[in-house]
N, C-alpha and C positions, 0 to 999 in steps of 0.2 A: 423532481429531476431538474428543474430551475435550477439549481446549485451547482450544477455538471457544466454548465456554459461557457463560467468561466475557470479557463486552463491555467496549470501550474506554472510559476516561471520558468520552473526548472526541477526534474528530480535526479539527484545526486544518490552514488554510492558511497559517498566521503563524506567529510565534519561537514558541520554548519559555515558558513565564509564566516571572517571576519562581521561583516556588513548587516549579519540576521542574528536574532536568536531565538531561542528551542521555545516552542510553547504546548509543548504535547507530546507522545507518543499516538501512535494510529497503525491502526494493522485494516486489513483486506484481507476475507476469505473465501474461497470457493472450490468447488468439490471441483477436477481433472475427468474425473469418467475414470476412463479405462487407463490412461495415462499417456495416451499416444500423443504423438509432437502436436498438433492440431488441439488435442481436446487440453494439450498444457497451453498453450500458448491461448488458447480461449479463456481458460479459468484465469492466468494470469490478469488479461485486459481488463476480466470482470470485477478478480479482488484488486487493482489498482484503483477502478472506477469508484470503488470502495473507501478505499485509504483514502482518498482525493478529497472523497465527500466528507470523511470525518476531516480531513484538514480545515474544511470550508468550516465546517460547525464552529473551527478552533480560531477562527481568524488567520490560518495559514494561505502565504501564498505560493509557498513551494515545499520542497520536502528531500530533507537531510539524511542522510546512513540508513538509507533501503537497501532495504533485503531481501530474498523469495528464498521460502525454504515448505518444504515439504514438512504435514504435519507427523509427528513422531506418533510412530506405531504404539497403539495400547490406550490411543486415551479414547476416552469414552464419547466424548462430543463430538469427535470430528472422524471421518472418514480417515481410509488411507489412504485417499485420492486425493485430499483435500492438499491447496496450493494456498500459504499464508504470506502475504507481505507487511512487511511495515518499515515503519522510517520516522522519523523525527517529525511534525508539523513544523515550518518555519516563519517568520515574518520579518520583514525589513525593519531596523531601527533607523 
Protein backbone atom coordinates (compact mmCIF):
# COMPACT_ATOMS: atom_id res chain seq x y z
CA UNK A 1 0.00 0.00 0.00
CA UNK A 2 3.08 2.32 0.13
CA UNK A 3 2.65 3.01 -3.45
CA UNK A 4 -0.98 4.63 -2.86
CA UNK A 5 0.61 7.65 -1.00
CA UNK A 6 1.57 9.25 -3.72
CA UNK A 7 -1.39 10.96 -5.71
CA UNK A 8 -1.88 11.34 -9.43
CA UNK A 9 -1.36 14.94 -10.94
CA UNK A 10 -4.13 14.63 -12.70
CA UNK A 11 -6.67 12.15 -14.26
CA UNK A 12 -8.09 13.18 -17.49
CA UNK A 13 -10.97 11.93 -19.79
CA UNK A 14 -8.97 13.46 -22.87
CA UNK A 15 -5.48 12.84 -24.92
CA UNK A 16 -2.42 12.97 -23.33
CA UNK A 17 -1.13 17.11 -23.15
CA UNK A 18 1.33 18.06 -25.26
CA UNK A 19 3.98 17.99 -22.21
CA UNK A 20 3.55 13.85 -21.25
CA UNK A 21 3.77 10.79 -23.10
CA UNK A 22 1.93 7.27 -22.96
CA UNK A 23 3.67 4.68 -21.24
CA UNK A 24 1.19 2.04 -20.56
CA UNK A 25 -2.32 0.98 -20.68
CA UNK A 26 -3.82 0.16 -17.00
CA UNK A 27 -7.45 -0.79 -16.15
CA UNK A 28 -9.00 -1.10 -12.43
CA UNK A 29 -11.65 -3.66 -11.54
CA UNK A 30 -14.13 -4.39 -9.07
CA UNK A 31 -17.29 -6.02 -8.59
CA UNK A 32 -20.59 -3.10 -7.79
CA UNK A 33 -22.75 -5.65 -5.61
CA UNK A 34 -26.04 -5.03 -6.54
CA UNK A 35 -25.34 -2.07 -8.58
CA UNK A 36 -26.92 0.64 -6.47
CA UNK A 37 -25.51 4.39 -6.71
CA UNK A 38 -23.46 3.68 -3.44
CA UNK A 39 -22.24 0.23 -4.07
CA UNK A 40 -21.14 1.98 -7.93
CA UNK A 41 -19.69 4.67 -6.62
CA UNK A 42 -17.59 2.37 -3.94
CA UNK A 43 -16.40 -0.07 -6.67
CA UNK A 44 -15.49 2.84 -8.74
CA UNK A 45 -13.01 4.40 -5.90
CA UNK A 46 -11.66 0.73 -5.44
CA UNK A 47 -10.92 0.04 -9.29
CA UNK A 48 -9.38 3.63 -9.59
CA UNK A 49 -7.17 2.87 -6.46
CA UNK A 50 -6.31 -0.05 -8.82
CA UNK A 51 -5.40 1.75 -12.16
CA UNK A 52 -3.45 4.27 -9.87
CA UNK A 53 -1.32 1.62 -8.55
CA UNK A 54 -0.52 -0.18 -11.88
CA UNK A 55 0.30 3.44 -13.08
CA UNK A 56 2.90 3.63 -10.09
CA UNK A 57 4.42 0.22 -11.24
CA UNK A 58 4.64 2.06 -14.82
CA UNK A 59 6.46 5.06 -13.66
CA UNK A 60 3.29 7.11 -14.40
CA UNK A 61 2.30 10.14 -12.78
CA UNK A 62 -0.96 10.83 -13.96
CA UNK A 63 -3.39 9.18 -16.30
CA UNK A 64 -4.70 10.07 -19.88
CA UNK A 65 -8.34 8.83 -21.73
CA UNK A 66 -10.10 7.23 -18.72
CA UNK A 67 -12.85 5.39 -18.82
CA UNK A 68 -15.56 3.55 -16.50
CA UNK A 69 -17.63 1.14 -18.37
CA UNK A 70 -19.33 -1.76 -17.06
CA UNK A 71 -18.21 -5.18 -17.78
CA UNK A 72 -20.00 -6.71 -20.92
CA UNK A 73 -22.42 -9.48 -20.22
CA UNK A 74 -21.35 -13.24 -21.01
CA UNK A 75 -17.74 -13.20 -20.18
CA UNK A 76 -16.80 -15.55 -18.05
CA UNK A 77 -14.23 -13.95 -15.58
CA UNK A 78 -15.88 -11.14 -14.56
CA UNK A 79 -19.31 -10.53 -12.98
CA UNK A 80 -22.07 -8.42 -14.26
CA UNK A 81 -21.63 -6.20 -11.43
CA UNK A 82 -18.20 -5.79 -12.13
CA UNK A 83 -17.21 -1.76 -12.77
CA UNK A 84 -13.77 -1.65 -15.12
CA UNK A 85 -11.69 1.45 -15.59
CA UNK A 86 -8.71 2.31 -17.36
CA UNK A 87 -6.75 5.15 -18.95
CA UNK A 88 -3.48 5.65 -20.44
CA UNK A 89 -0.48 5.72 -17.67
CA UNK A 90 1.40 9.11 -18.24
CA UNK A 91 4.73 10.72 -17.39
CA UNK A 92 6.15 14.15 -17.84
CA UNK A 93 8.91 14.63 -20.70
Amino acid sequence: MGLLKRKPEFIITGQTPDDYVPIGIVTGIANAGTLGKDEIRSAIEKAQKDLWSEAIKLGGTAISNYRISRAPSGNASLSAQSIIVYGDAIKKV
